[in-house]
N, C-alpha and C positions, 0 to 999 in steps of 0.2 A: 394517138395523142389527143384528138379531136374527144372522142370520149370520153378519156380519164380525167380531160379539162370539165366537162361535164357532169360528171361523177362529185367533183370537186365543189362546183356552184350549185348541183342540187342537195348537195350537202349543207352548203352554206345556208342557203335559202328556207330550208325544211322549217316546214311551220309557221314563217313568219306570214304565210298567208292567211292562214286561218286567225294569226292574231291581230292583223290588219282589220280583216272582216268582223271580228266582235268588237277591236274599239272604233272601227269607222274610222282611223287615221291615216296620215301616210299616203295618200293621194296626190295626185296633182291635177287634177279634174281633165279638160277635155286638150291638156299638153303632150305633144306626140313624144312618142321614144327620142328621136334625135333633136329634139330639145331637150330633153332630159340627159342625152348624151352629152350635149358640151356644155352644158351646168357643170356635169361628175367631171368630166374632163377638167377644166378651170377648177375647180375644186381640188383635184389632184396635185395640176399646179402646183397652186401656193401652197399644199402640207409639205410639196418636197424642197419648196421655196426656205420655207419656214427652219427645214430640217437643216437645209444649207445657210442659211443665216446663223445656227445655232453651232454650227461647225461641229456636230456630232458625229465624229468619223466610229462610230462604234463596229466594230469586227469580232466575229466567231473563228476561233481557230478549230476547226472541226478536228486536227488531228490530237487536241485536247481531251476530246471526248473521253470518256472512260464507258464501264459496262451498260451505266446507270445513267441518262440523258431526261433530268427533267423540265420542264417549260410550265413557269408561273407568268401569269398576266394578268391578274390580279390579286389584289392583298388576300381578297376571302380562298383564291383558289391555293396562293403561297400556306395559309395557315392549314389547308386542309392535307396537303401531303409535306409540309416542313419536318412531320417527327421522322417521319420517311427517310426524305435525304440527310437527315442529321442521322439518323441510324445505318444507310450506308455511305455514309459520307465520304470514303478514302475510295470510292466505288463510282463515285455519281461526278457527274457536272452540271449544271444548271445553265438555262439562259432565261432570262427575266427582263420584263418590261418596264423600262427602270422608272416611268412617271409613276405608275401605279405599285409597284413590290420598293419601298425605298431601302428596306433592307441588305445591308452589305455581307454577301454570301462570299463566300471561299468557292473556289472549283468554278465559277459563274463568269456570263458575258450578258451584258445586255442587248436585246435587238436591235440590228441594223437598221433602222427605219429611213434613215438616209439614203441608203440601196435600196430596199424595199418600196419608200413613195419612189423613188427615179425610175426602177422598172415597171411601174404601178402607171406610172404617169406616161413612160414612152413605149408599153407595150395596149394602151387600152385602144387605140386607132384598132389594132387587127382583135383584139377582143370582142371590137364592135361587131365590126366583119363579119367573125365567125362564128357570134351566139345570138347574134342581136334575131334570130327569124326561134332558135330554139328557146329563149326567153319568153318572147313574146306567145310564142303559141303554146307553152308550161305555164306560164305565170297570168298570162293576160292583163289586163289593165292595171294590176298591181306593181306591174313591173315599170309601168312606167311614175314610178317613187324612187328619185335619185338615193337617199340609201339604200336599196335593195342595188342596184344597179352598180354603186360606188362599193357596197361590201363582196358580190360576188367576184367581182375586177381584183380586189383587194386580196380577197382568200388565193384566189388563185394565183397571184404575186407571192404571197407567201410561201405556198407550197411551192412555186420554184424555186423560191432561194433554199428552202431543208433540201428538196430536192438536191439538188446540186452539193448542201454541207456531205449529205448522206451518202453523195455519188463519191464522196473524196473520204470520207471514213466514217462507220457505222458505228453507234452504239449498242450491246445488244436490247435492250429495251428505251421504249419511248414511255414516261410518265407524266399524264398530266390528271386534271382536275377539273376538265371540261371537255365536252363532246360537242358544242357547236357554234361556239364562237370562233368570227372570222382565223384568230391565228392558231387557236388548237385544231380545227379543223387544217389547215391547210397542213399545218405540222404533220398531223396523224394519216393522211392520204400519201404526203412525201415518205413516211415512215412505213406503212403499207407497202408502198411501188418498191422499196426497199427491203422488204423482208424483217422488219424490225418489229421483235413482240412488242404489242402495245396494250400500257398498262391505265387502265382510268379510276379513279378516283373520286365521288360523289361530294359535292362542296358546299351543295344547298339542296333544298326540294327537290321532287324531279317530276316534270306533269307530261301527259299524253302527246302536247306536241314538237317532243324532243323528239328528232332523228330516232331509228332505229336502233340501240347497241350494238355494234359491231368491231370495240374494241376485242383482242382476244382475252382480256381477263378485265372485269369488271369488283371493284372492293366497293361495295355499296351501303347505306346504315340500317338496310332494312328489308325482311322481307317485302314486306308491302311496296320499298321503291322498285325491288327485282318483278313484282309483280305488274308496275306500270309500264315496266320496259317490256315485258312478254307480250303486253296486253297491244304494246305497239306493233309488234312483229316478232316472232322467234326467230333468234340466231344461234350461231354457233360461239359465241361468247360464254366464258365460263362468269356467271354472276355468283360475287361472294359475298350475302348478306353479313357482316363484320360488326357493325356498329361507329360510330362518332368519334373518330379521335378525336376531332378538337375539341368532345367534353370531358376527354377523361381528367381529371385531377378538380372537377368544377362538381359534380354531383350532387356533395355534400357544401355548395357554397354557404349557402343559407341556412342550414341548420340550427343554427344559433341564434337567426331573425327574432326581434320582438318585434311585435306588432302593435299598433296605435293606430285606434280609427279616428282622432281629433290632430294625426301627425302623419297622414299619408306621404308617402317616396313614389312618383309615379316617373317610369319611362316613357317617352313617345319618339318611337321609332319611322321616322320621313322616307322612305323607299323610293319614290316618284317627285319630278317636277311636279308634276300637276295638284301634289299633295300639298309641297310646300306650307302656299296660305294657307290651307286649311289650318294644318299644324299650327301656326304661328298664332293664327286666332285663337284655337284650344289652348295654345300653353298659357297665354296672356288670359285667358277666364279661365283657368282652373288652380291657377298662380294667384288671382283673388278672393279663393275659398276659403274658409278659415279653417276648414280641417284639411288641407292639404301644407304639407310643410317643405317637401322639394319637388322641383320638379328636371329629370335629367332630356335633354333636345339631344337626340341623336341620327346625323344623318346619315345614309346610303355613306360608302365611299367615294362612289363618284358624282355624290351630290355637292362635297367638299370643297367645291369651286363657290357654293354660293356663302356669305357670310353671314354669320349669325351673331347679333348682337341685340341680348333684348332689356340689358341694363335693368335689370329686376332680382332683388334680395335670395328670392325662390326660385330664380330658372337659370340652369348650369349647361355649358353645354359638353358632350362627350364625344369627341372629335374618334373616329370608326376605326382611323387608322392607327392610332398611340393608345386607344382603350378595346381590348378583348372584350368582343361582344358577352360572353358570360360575366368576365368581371364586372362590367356596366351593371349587371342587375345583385351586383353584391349588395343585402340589404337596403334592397327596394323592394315593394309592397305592392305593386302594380304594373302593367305593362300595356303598351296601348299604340294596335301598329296593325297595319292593313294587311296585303298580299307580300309577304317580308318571309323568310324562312328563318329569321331571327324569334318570330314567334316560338320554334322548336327551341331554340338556345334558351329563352324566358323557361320553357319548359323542363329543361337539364337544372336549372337552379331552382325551382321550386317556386316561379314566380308567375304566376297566373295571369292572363292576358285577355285583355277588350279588345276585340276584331272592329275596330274603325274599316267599315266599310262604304267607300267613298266611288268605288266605281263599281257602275252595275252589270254594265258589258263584261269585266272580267270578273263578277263577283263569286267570294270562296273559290279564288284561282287555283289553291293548293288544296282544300277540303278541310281546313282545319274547322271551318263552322259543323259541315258534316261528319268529322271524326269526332267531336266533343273533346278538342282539344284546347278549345277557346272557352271562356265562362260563360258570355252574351259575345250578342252581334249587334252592334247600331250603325246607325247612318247619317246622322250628323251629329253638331255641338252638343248641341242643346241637351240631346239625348244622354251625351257622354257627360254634360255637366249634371243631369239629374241623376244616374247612377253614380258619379263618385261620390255625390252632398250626401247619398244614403249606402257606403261602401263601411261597413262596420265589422266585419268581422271575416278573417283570412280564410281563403280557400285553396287546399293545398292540390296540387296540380301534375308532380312528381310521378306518381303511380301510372299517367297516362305516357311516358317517356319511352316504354321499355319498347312501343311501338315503331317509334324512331331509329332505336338503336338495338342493335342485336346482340350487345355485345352485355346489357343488364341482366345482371341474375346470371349471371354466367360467373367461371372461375375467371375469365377474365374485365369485369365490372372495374372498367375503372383503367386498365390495364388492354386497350384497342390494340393500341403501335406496336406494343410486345408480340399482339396476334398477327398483328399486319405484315410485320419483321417476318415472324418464323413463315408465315407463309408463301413469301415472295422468297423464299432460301428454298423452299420446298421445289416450287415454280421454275429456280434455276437448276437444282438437282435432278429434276424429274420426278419427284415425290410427290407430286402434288396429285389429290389431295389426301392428306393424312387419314385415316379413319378414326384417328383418337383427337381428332380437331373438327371435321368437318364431315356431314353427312349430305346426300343430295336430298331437297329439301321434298323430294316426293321419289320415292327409288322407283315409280313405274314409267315415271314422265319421262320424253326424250329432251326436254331442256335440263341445260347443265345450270342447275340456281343451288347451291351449299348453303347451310347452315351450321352454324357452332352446335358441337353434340353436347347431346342435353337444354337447346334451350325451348322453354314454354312462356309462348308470350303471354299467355293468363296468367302468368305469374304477375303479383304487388312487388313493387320495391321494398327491398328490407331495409329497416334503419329509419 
């Protein structure tokens, strides 16, 4: 038990140390662990306080369950397998994080969190107990950062409660669209210990210090991200380079763009707190250019707490959750946005992107500088306001996409969910993988990574 609880919180934790160490954050200098303990404690607290004042008696009927069990916890991860569960929808059930997915699903239940902070709150005393010596000597000083301390307590709440749905009635596959956030994780360890195929979903970038893969089927948009997951560790996960459903039907958004160098459209896309001001100052000087004529503020979704009001003629703002990150760059002319995997989405529409690059510890997080998928690289204003005064003339950006997604230049361009579909029927048949769909992406390798037959990523996009 002691183990698998382990199993659980090094899962949780993976990576977040190395990203500690390159921004220097997250510390609490020379504060011992058991201060840090009844900080997260009293913390816990009031969220389950909080939950009980709101009277959110929210419950899973697990015997609801059907074949198909998916779990959204965020809007970006809801849109990345939503074609999904609408394609087996009389199959699937959902449970969803209702602050974050506001969308009203059929077959769904929202998360318990009420249950979840209570057993969060009244089981961390023995949590203490009986990790606090394996924390410390894994993690070392880092661990003493009450969010590390408050998420691994947390994951592993979580995973008891699926635990326990699972223990009362199983679905046969778990689908999500994330592999190391506290509550997919805990989810997918409960679904493990229960013998439940687990299926994941790729929903944005994917860099080195994700976790391992060790989902059993991996639907990924790219060679190149099955390749950052090997480079991590090989496993016995079957990787299916696929491609982007959430670009298909957006390709050709902008094909019809006219362009105007004295009538710029520039996006600026906010991903971070610490970005915030910066942004704010940019959009307000380049809102006073005279050849720039909109300008769209778009932030993170879960930056949406803070409010944006900049009462100026030229600057709009495009709220993450009620505007499709593609649509947002429906004729617009520019894109301008740091460590963000929305830079790829700019890329699906044809719209070329300025890598504001603002933090040097995690700089070109994802490699978009190094893959030449970005135009320029700058690092502050000033520099961004002297390239746009002289931004005359379009650069089209399309042809570098088919990187991203696997699924360009294929029969199915445009048509992902269709592949995604027949494959996950294959998956339940025992078919899988077809030969007239999928080829192993090197027949002498012993890792299982597939590609769509027929495709050559030196190929240009047609059209």
């Amino acid at each position: 038990m002691i183990s698998k609880s382990r199993q659980v919180i090094s899962h949780s934790l993976h990576g977040r140390n190395k990203m500690y160490e390159k921004r220097g954050v997250g510390m609490l200098g020379n504060q011992n662990f058991t201060k840090a303990f009844f900080k997260v404690w009293k913390l816990k607290g009031v969220e389950f306080a909080k939950q009980l004042i709101k009277l959110k008696f929210n419950f899973i009927n697990p015997f609801a369950f059907k074949k198909f069990l998916f779990v959204f916890v965020t809007h970006n991860q809801y849109l990345a397998i939503a074609p999904i569960f609408e394609k087996f929808r009389g199959d699937s059930t959902g449970i969803k994080h209702e602050f974050n997915v506001n969308q009203k699903l059929g077959n769904s239940s929202n998360l318990p969190f009420l249950y979840i902070f209570f057993l969060d709150f009244i089981s961390f005393p023995v949590f203490y107990l009986l990790h606090r010596k394996f924390l410390i000597s894994t993690y070392g000083s880092h661990i003493k950062d009450i969010t590390l301390i408050n998420l691994s307590s947390f994951t592993l709440s979580i995973y008891r409660i699926f635990a326990f749905l699972f223990w009362i009635k199983k679905p046969q596959y778990l689908i999500m669209a994330n592999d190391h956030s506290d509550i997919n994780v805990g989810a997918f360890h409960a679904a493990k210990r229960n013998q439940i195929t687990t299926i994941y979903f790729q929903h944005a970038n994917v860099s080195d210090i994700f976790p391992p893969m060790t989902f059993d089927y991996a639907f990924l948009y790219s060679e190149m991200a099955a390749e950052v997951y090997s480079n991590i560790k090989q496993t016995n996960t079957s990787m299916i380079s696929v491609g982007n459903m959430k670009a298909d039907g957006f390709i050709q958004i902008n094909q019809e763009r006219v362009f105007d160098r004295n009538n710029l459209r520039i996006v600026l896309c906010v991903n971070t707190v610490a970005e915030i001001e910066t942004y704010v100052s940019l959009a307000k000087k380049l809102a006073d250019l005279d050849n720039v004529k909109l300008i769209k503020f778009r932030l993170h979704p879960y930056l949406l707490k803070f409010q944006m009001d900049f009462d100026h003629p030229k600057i709009i703002i495009s709220n993450s959750k009620l505007e499709n990150s593609f649509e947002c760059f429906k004729d617009m002319d520019l894109n301008i946005a740091g460590n963000s995997s929305i830079i790829e989405e700019a890329l699906f529409t044809d719209t070329p992107t300025v890598y504001f690059d603002l933090d040097e510890k995690m700089s070109d997080y994802y490699g978009y500088a190094k893959n030449q998928i970005v135009i320029t690289t700058l690092k502050n204003i000033d520099a961004v306001i002297g390239f746009i005064k002289n931004y005359d003339s379009p650069i089209s950006v399309i042809s570098k996409a088919v990187i991203y997604s696997s699924s360009i230049n294929t029969k199915f361009t445009g048509k992902t969910s269709e592949l995604v579909g027949k494959i996950i029927m294959d998956i339940d048949s025992g078919k899988f993988p077809d030969p007239e769909v999928l080829e192993k992406d090197n027949a002498e390798s012993s890792e299982n990574i597939y590609r769509i037959v027929g495709t050559d990523v030196n190929l240009p996009i047609s059209g």
